[in-house]
N, C-alpha and C positions, 0 to 999 in steps of 0.2 A: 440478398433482398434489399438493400441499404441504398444499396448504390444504382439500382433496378425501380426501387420508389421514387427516389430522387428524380430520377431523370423523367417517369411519368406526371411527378409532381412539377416540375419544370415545364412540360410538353403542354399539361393542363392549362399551365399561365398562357403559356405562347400563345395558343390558342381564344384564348379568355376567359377562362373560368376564373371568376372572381368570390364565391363562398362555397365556404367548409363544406356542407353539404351534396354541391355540385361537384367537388371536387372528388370527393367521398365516393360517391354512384357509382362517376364516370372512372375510376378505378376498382372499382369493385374489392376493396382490400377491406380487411377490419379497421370501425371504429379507432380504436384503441393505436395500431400499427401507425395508421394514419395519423391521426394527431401527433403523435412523436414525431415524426418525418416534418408534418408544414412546423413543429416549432424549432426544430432543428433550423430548418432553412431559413425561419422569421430572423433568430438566433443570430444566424451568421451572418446577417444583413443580405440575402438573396430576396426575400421575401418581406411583405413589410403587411402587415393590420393595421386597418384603418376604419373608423367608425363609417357605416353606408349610410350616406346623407339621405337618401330614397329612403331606408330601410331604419326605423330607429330601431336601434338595440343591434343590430344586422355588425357583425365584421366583413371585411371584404379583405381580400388577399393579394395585391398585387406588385409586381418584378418591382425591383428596385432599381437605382441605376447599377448597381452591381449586377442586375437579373441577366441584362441583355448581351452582356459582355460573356454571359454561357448559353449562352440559347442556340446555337448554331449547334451545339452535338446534340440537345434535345430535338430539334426539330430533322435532323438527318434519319431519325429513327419511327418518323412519324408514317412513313412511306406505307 
């Protein structure tokens, strides 16, 4: 499952999904499952939290310069 979330939570970014929420939906996984995976990736510097200046209180989620240098096997899967 680890390695199956990761790569939709990657896919999500490519794409643009920027909050938790959205991100959440559009994978239809648990709350809970979920969270763990984006702070993993926040973690390991794939993924980065940033306050949304539109949005006060809002995080937004977005690739780092580490993100793009993996995004070619996420998006191969997107088909």
């Amino acid at each position: 499952m680890g390695e199956r979330c990761t790569l939709r939570i990657m896919r999500g970014a490519v794409v643009g999904l920027r909050w938790f929420g959205d991100f959440q939906k559009s994978l239809g996984i648990a709350i809970e499952v979920f969270a763990t995976w984006l702070c993993r990736l926040c973690d390991e510097g794939i993924l980065a939290r940033r306050p949304d200046p539109e949005r006060p209180g809002w995080l937004e989620y977005i690739l780092t310069d580490t993100g793009p240098e993996l995004t070619p096997l996420p998006i191969t899967f997107m088909g």
